[in-house]
C-alpha positions in Angstrom: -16.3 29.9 -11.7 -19.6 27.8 -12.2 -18.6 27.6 -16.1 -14.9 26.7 -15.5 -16.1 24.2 -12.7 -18.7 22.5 -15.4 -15.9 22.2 -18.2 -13.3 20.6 -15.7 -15.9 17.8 -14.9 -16.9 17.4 -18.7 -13.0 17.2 -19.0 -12.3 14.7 -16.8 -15.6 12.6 -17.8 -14.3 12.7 -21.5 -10.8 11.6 -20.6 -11.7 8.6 -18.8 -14.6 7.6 -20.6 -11.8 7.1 -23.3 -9.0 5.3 -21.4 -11.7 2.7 -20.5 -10.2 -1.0 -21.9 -12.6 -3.1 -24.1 -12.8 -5.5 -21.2 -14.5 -2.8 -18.9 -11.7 -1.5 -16.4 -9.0 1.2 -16.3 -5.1 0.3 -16.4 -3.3 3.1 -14.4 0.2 2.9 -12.8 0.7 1.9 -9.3 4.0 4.5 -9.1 6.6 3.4 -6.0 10.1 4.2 -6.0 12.7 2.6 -7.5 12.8 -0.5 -5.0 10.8 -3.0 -6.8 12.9 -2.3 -10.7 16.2 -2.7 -8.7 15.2 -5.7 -6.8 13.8 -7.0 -10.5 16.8 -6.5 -12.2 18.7 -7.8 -9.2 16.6 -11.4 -9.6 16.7 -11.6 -13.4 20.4 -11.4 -13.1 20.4 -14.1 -10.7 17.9 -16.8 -12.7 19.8 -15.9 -15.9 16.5 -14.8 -17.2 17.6 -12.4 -20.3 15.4 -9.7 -21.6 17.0 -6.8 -22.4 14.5 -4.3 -23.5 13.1 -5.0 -20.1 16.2 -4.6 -17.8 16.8 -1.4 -20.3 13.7 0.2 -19.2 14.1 -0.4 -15.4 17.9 0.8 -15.8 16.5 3.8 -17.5 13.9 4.5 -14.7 16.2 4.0 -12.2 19.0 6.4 -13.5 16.5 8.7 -14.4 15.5 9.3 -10.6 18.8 9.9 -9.1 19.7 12.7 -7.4 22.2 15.4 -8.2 23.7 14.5 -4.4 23.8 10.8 -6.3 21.4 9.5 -3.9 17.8 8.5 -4.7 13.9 9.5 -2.7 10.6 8.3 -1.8 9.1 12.0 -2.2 10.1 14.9 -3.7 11.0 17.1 0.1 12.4 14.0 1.3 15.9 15.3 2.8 19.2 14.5 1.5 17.7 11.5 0.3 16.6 7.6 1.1 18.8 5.2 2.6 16.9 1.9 1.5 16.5 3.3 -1.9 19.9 4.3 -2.6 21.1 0.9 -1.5 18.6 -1.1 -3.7 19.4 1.1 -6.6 23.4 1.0 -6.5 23.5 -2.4 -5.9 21.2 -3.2 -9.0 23.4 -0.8 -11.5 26.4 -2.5 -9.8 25.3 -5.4 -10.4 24.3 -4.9 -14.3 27.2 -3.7 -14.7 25.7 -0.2 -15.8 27.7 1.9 -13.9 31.0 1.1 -12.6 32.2 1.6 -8.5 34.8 4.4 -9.4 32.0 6.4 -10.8 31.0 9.7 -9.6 27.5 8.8 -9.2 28.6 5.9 -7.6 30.9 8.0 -5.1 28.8 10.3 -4.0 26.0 7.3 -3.4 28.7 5.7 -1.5 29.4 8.9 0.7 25.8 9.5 1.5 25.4 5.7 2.9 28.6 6.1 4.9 27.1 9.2 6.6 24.3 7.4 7.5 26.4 5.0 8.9 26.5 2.3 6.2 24.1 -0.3 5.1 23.4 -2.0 8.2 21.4 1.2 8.8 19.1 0.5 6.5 15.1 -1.1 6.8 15.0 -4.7 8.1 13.9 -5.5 4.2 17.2 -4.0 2.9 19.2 -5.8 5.3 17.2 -9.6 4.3 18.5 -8.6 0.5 21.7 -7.5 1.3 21.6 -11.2 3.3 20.1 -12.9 0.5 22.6 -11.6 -1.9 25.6 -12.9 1.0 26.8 -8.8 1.6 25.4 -9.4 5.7 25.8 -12.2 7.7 22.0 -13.5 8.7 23.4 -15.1 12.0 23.6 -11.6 13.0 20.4 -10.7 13.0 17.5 -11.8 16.2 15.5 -14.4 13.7 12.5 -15.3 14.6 12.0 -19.4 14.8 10.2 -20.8 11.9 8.5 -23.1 14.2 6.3 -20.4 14.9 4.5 -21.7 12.2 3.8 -25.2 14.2 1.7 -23.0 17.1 -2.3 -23.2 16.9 -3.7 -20.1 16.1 -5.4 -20.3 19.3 -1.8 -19.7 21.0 -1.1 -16.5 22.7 1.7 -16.1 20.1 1.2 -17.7 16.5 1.8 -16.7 12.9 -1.8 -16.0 12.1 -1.3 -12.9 14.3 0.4 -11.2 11.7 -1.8 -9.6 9.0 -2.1 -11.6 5.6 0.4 -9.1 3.5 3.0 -9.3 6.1 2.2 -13.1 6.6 3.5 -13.8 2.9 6.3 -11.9 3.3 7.6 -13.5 7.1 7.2 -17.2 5.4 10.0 -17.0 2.4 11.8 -14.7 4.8 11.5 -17.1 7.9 12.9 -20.3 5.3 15.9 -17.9 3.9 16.8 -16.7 7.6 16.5 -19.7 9.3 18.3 -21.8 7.0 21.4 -18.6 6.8 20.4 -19.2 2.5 22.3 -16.7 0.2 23.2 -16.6 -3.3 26.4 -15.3 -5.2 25.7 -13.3 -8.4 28.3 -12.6 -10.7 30.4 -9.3 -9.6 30.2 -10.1 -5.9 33.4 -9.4 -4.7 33.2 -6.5 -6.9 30.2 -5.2 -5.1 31.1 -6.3 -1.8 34.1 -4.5 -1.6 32.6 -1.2 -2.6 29.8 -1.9 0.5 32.8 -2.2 2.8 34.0 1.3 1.6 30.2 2.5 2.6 30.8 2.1 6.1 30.0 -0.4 8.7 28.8 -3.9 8.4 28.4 -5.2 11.5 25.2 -5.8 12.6 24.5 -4.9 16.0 21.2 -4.8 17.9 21.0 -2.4 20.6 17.6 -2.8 21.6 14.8 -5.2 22.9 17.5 -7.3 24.0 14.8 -9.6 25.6 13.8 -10.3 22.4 17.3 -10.9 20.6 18.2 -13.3 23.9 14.8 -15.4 23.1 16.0 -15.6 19.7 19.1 -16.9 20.3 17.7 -19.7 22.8 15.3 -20.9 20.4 18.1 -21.3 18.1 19.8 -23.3 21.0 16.9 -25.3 21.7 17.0 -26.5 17.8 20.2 -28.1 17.8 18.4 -31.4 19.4 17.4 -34.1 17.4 13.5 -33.7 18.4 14.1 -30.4 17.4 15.2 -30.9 13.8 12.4 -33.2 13.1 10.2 -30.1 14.4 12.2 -27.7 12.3 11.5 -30.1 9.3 7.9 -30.2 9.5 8.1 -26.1 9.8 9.7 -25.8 6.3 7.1 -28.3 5.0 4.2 -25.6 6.5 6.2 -22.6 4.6 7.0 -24.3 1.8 2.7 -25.5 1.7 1.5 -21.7 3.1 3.5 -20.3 0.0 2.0 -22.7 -3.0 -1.5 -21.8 -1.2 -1.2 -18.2 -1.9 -0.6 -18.4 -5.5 -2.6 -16.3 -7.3 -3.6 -17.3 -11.1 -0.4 -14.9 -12.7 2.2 -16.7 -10.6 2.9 -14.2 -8.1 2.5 -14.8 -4.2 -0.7 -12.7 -3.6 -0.1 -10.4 -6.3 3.1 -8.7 -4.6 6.2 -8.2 -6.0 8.2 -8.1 -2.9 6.7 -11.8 -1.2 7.4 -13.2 -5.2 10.5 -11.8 -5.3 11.1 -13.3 -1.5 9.3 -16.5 -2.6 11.7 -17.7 -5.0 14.4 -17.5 -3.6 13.1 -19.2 -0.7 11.7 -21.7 -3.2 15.1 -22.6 -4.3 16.2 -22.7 -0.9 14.2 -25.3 -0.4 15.4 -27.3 -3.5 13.5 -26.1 -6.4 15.2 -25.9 -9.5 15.9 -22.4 -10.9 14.2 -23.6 -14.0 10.8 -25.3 -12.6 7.2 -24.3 -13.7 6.4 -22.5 -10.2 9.3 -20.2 -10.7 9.2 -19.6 -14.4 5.3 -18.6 -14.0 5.9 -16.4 -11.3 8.7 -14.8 -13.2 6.3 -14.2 -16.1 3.4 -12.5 -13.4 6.3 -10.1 -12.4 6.8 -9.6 -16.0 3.4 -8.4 -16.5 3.4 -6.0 -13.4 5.4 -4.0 -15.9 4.5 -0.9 -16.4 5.7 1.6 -19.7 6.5 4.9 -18.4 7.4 7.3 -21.7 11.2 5.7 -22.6 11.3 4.4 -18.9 9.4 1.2 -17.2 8.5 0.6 -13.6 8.2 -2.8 -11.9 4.7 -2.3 -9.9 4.3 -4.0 -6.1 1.5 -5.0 -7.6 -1.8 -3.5 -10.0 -4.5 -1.5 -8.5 -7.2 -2.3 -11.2 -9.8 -3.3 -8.7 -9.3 -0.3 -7.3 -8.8 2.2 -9.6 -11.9 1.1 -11.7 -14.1 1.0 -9.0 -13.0 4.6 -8.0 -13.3 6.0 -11.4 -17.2 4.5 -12.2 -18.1 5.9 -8.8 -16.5 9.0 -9.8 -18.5 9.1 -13.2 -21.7 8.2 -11.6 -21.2 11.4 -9.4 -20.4 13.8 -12.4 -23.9 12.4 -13.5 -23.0 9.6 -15.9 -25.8 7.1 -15.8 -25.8 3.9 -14.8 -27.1 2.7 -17.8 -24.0 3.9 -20.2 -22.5 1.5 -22.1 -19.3 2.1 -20.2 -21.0 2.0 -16.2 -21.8 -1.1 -17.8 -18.9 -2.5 -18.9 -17.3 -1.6 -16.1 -20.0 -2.8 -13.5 -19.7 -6.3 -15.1 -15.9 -6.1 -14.4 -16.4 -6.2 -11.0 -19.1 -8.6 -11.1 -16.8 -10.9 -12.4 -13.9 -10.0 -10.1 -16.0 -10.3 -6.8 -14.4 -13.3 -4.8 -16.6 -16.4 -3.9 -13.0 -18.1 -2.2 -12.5 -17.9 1.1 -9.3 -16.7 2.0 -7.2 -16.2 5.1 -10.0 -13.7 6.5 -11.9 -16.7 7.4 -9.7 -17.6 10.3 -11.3 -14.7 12.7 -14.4 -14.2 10.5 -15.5 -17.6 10.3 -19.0 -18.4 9.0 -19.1 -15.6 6.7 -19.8 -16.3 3.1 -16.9 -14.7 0.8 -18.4 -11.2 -0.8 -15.4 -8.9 -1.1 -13.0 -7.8 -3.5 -9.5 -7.3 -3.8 -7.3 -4.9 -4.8 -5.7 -6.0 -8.1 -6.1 -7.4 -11.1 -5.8 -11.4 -10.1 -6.0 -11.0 -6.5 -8.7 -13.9 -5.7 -8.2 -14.7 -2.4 -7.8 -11.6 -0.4 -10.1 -9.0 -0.2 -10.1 -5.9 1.8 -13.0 -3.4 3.1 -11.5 -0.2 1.1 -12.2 -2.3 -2.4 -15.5 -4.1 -1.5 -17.4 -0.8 -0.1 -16.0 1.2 -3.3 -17.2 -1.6 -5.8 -20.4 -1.8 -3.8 -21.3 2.2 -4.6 -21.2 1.3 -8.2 -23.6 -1.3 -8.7 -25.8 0.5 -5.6 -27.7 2.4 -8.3 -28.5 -0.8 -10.9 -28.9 -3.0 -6.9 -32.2 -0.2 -6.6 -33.3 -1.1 -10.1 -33.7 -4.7 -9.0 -30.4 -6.2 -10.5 -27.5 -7.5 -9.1 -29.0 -8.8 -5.9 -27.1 -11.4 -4.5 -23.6 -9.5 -5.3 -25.2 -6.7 -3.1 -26.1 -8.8 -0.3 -22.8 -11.0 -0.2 -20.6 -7.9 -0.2 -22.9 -6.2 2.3 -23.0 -8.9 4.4 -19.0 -9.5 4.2 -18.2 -6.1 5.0 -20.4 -5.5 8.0 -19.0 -8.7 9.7 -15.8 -7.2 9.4 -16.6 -4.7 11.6 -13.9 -5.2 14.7 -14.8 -5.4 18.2 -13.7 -2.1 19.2 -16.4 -0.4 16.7 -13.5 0.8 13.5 -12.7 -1.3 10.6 -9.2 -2.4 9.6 -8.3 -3.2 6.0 -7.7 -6.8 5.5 -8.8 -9.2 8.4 -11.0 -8.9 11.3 -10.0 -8.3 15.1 -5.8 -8.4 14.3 -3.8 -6.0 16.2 -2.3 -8.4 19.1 0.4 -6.7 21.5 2.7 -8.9 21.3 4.1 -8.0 17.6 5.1 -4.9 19.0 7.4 -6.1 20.8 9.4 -7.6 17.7 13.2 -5.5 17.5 12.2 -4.4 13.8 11.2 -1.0 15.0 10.7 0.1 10.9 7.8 -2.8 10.5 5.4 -1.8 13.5 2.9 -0.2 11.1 2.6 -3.5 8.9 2.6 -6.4 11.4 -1.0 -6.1 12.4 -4.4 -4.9 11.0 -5.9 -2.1 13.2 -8.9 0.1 12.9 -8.0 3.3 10.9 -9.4 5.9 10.4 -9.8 6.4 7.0 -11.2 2.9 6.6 -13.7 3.6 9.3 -14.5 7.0 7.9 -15.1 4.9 4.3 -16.9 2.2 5.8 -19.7 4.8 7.6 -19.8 6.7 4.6 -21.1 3.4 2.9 -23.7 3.1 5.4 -25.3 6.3 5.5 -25.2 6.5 2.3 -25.9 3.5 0.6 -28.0 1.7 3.4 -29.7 5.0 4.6 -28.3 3.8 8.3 -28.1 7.1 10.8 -26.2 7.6 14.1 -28.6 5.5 15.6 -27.9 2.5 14.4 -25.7 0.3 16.9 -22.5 -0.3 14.7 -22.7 3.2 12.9 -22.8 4.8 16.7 -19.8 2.1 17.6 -18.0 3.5 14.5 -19.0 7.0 15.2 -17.5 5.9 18.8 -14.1 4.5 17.4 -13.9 8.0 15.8 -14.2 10.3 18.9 -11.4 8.0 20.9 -9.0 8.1 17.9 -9.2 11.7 17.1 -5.9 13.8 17.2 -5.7 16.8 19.8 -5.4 19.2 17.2 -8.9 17.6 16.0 -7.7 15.7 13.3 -7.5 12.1 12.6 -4.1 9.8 11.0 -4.9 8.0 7.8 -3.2 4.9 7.3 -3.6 4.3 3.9 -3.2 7.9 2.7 -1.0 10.7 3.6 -1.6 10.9 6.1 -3.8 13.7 8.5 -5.9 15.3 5.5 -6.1 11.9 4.2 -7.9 10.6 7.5 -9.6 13.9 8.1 -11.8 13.6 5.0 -12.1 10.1 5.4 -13.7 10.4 9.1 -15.7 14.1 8.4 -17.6 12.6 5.5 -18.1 9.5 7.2 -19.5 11.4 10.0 -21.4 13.7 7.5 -23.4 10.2 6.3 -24.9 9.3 9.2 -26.1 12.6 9.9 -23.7 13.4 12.8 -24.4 17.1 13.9 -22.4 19.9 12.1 -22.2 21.6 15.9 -20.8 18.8 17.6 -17.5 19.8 18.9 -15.5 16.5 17.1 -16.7 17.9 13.9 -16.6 21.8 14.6 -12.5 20.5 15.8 -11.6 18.7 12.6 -13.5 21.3 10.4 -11.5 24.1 11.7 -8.4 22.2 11.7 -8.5 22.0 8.1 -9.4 25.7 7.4 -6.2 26.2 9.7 -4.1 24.6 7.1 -5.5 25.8 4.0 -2.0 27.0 2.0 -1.9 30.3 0.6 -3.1 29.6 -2.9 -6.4 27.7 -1.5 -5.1 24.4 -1.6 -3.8 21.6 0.7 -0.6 19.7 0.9 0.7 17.1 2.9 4.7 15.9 3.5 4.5 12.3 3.4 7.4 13.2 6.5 4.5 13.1 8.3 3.8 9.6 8.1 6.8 8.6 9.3 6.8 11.5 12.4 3.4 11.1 13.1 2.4 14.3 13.1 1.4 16.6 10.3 3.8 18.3 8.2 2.8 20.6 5.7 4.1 20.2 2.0 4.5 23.7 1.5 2.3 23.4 -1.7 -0.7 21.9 -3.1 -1.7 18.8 -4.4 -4.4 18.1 -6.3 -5.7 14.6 -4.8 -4.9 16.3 -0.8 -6.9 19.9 -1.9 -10.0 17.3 -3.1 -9.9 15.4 -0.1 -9.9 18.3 2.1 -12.8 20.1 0.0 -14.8 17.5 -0.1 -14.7 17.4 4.0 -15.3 21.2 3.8 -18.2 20.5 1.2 -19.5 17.5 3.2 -20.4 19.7 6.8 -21.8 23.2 4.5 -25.0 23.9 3.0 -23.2 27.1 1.6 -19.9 27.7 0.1 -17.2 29.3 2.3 -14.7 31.7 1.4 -12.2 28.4 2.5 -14.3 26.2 -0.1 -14.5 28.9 -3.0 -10.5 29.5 -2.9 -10.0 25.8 -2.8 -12.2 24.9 -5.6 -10.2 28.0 -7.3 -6.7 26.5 -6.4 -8.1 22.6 -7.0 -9.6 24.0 -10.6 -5.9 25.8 -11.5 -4.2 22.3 -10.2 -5.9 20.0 -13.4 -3.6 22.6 -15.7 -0.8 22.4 -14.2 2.5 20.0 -14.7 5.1 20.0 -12.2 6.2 17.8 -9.4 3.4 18.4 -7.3 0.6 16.5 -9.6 2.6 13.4 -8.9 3.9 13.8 -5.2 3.0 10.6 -3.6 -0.4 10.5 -1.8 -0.6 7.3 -1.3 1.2 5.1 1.8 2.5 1.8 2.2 5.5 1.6 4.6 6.6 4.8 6.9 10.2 5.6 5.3 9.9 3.1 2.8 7.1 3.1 0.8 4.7 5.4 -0.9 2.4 5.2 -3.8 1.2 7.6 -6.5 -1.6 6.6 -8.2 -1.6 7.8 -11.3 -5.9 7.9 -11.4 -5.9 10.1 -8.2 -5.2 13.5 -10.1 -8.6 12.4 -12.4 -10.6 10.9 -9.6 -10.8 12.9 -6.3 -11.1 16.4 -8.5 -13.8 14.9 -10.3 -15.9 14.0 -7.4 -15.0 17.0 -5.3 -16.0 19.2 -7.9 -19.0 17.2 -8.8 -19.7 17.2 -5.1 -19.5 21.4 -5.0 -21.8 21.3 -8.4 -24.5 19.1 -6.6 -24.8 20.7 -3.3 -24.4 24.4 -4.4 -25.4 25.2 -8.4 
């Protein structure tokens, strides 16, 4: 096995060593489902922007992923199929005029959203572009008051509660909902009549009726004159929070879905279809394009930050030196990307000198702690060599002071996880309103600091880390990932953490966690998760193996033994026989975004985790 182990990792080194750009980084999809090339071809229709070979490749992607049932899915064991997907997608071919409502396709779509009750069971984000597009009334639904934006953020209650991705979606949305805007495309009748046939469209709120009677007295309150002139000065703060967020490309911090939201509330506001904003923003979605074979998928946005860091970490651990042309190339990538901008981080983090990095390609102004401690392993090496100093220290410095005051780390932003949004009646959008500690990124952030700063258990925020940990840790003894699927995910994230700060293998947190992977160990030595299990909150097996969930949980396993196992041998086994095979499980979804709604598969995970797992089992045991 030692043989077959050393030509997977010269493999894998070869391959990406030659999918390397000239300009130092790696270009690999950012997979969703089919949400963002419907919504696309939904907004190019309405702007009259024409490109067919584009809206021919999201058509083709689209049909290409619906189900014999004629409904479309988020993941492959998804059952019967995805409400919020089907809807985007039919109303996109209806739309295009691609497919026609008497269709069979169309039918059984049409069926399968009836027995789920119709569209107004869908996500709150289906029912604002079903609004948008004038198919649901907005009146119907509890808005929140866009003069929430006129409250200090010292208020108990204030926008800046609300974590910075979601923040650039609520603004558009609170300008479109509050002002009831919609928009007529061509074929709306047509399309409107055949969501009637899907079942019910009224829009009825059952629940938090507290909320939905606040609502509706704000609303009240508005009618005044004194209230107007408050509501003015509100749509003057969106309107001004929007253009802020810009990145260089166009696009509202590098999302599809707050661009997508953006114009539209642009022109809501009185923008021309037609004006420089909107046509450069249209032109940043463009290049979130991605060719897939005779297919093309709209990314939510790039993950070259993030994939590149990933991949020279990954090479540097298969032995590639630090001094190869391509370590180099891609270490002054990074270099260049790190931000010096301060961005919306600030607000609870003030004082702190900007050090991070973002997650994709322009993103300038909003970093997060996954990307900065990954782009700080790769320049550690050259950092010990004397170079690259002041990067070091700047990202160092950033992500230790965004350490939260209950001892974990969050992704974005610093000490956001207020009560109060959980109280909002949009029961599908309680994972992305605020910015908790997770596990994963407090597993990854401990990791960094054993490793990379040589800091132990002792150390006061390692042991209020280590702390976080032991609180948040599942009965069964593992721990939920937020930003992976979902229990392995967080598992490995926290063990190996825990392994580099030289937390005891005998503790009982760690003997827990490692047994509770053993105990899931599939048949064939590897490990799969459901990405079910995300949205049930509890861990459902896969009933197979994937190759980026089997490295995760190896490299756990590998982390807390000085010998291999019989566990570790059949995984590396299973994980070795997983790089030759091509099926539906080498690209399941690994990757989370919205519970339900959206998942990611990164196309680098099936080169990267294997290749530091394995380099990982070479290391320690040959």
């Amino acid at each position: 096995m030692e043989e077959r182990i050393g030509n997977a990792i010269d493999q894998i080194v070869r391959r990406l060593l030659q999918e390397q750009n000239e300009i130092g980084c790696w270009d690999y999809c950012f997979e969703s489902g089919t949400m963002t090339d419907a919504l696309m071809l939904l907004l190019m229709k309405w702007l009259g922007y024409k490109k067919p070979e584009i809206e021919e490749l999201l058509i083709q992607r689209i049909l290409s992923k619906q189900t014999q049932e004629g409904t479309w899915k988020l993941f492959q064991d998804e059952k019967e199929g995805n409400l919020n997907e089907t809807i985007y997608c039919c109303l996109a071919l209806l739309y295009t005029d691609n497919i026609q409502p008497k269709d069979i396709r169309m039918q059984r779509a049409k069926d399968f959203i009836h027995s789920k009750g119709g569209v107004v069971q869908g996500g709150s984000f289906s029912k604002i572009v079903l609004s948008i597009l004038g198919h649901l009334d907005w009146g119907k639904s509890p808005s929140m008051p866009i003069e929430i934006l006129l409250l200090s953020g010292n208020s108990p209650v204030n926008f800046c509660d609300f974590v910075g991705y979601t923040r650039v979606h609520l603004a558009p949305v609170l300008v479109l909902a509050n002002q009831r805007f919609s928009v007529k495309l061509p074929g709306h009748d047509k399309v409107s009549e055949w969501i009637q046939a899907c079942g019910s469209t009224n829009w009825i709120h059952n629940h938090r009726s507290w909320w939905t009677r606040f609502f509706k007295m704000a609303t009240w309150l508005r009618s005044s004159s004194v209230r107007r002139r408050l509501q003015d000065r509100s749509y003057l703060l969106a309107e001004q929070f929007m253009l802020n967020r810009i990145e260089p490309d166009g696009t509202l911090y590098c999302y599809f879905t707050s661009t997508f939201l953006m114009i539209f509330a642009l022109v809501s506001l009185g923008y021309p279809k037609n004006h420089p904003l909107i046509c450069q923003a249209m032109e940043g979605l463009i290049d979130l394009i991605f060719p897939l074979q005779e297919e093309g998928h709209l990314q939510e946005t790039s993950s070259t930050i993030w994939d590149t860091s990933l991949i020279l970490y990954a090479l540097q651990e298969a032995g590639v030196s630090s001094r190869h042309p391509a370590i180099r190339r891609g270490t002054y990538y990074l270099l260049n990307n790190q931000q010096h901008t301060w961005g919306d981080w600030r607000w609870r983090n003030p004082g702190i000198c900007p050090g991070g990095w973002g997650f994709s390609r322009y993103n300038t102004i909003n970093p997060d702690i996954d990307d900065t401690g990954a782009c700080l392993r790769v320049i550690a090496p050259a950092v010990m060599k004397g170079k690259y100093e002041e990067s070091w220290n700047r990202g160092v410095n950033w992500l230790l002071s965004m350490q939260n005051r209950d001892g974990g780390w969050s992704a974005f932003e610093k000490n956001t996880n207020k009560m109060w949004l959980y109280l909002l009646p949009y029961d599908d959008t309680e994972s992305i309103l605020g910015d908790p500690s997770t596990a994963d990124l407090t597993g990854r952030a401990l990791e960094f600091l054993g490793n990379y700063l040589g800091w132990s258990s002792y150390h006061f925020a390692v042991r209020q880390g280590v702390d976080w940990l032991a609180r948040h840790q599942q009965f069964d003894g593992s721990w939920y990932g937020r930003w992976g699927i979902s229990y392995i995910y967080g598992t490995w994230a926290a063990l190996t953490g825990l392994a580099a700060v030289q937390f005891p293998r005998g503790h009982p947190m760690v003997e827990k966690a490692v047994e509770w992977l053993k105990s899931i160990q599939n048949q064939d030595g590897g490990w799969g998760e459901s990405c079910q299990s995300q949205i049930e909150h509890r861990y459902i097996p896969l009933q197979a193996s994937t190759p980026s969930q089997t490295a995760w949980a190896l490299d756990a396993l590998i982390a807390y033994h000085d010998k291999p196992t019989p566990e570790i041998k059949k995984g590396v086994q299973c994980l070795l026989e997983l790089l030759e095979k091509d099926s539906w499980e080498i690209s399941y979804p690994t990757g989370a975004g919205l519970a339900g709604q959206f998942y990611i598969y990164y196309h680098s995970y099936n080169h990267i985790w294997p290749l530091v797992t394995l380099s990982h089992y070479w290391n320690r045991y040959i």
